[in-house]
C-alpha positions, 0 to 999 in steps of 0.5 A: 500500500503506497502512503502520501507524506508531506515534504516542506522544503526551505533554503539554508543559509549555505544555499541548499535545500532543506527537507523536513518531513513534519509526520515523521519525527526527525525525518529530514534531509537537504540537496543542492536541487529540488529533485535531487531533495525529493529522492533523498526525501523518499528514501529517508522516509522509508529508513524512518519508516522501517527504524522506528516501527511505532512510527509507521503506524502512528504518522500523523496527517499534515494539516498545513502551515500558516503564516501570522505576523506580528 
């Protein structure tokens, strides 16, 4: 059974693209370019997946970002 998960992805200070996985604790990784971030983020996802097997069955659902300013 395939499973959707959502990757945020932001710029680092040194220029490479960070992305974090908010439904798997410390599920994160970075790239130079988005591509090459969306396949290391798929396969961090399933090392975090197969690491932590109370994880992969309680992965919260991404519900979504909201900007406030202040």
């Amino acid at each position: 059974m395939s499973r959707e998960f959502t990757v945020i992805v932001r710029e680092g200070e040194d220029g490479y693209l960070i992305g974090t996985v908010p439904e798997l604790r410390g599920c994160h990784t970075q790239a130079r370019t988005v591509d090459e971030l969306l396949e290391r983020a798929r396969e961090v996802i399933l090392l975090c997946l197969e690491d932590d097997d109370e994880q992969a069955g309680e992965a919260g659902h991404f519900v979504g970002l909201h900007r406030i300013a202040v």
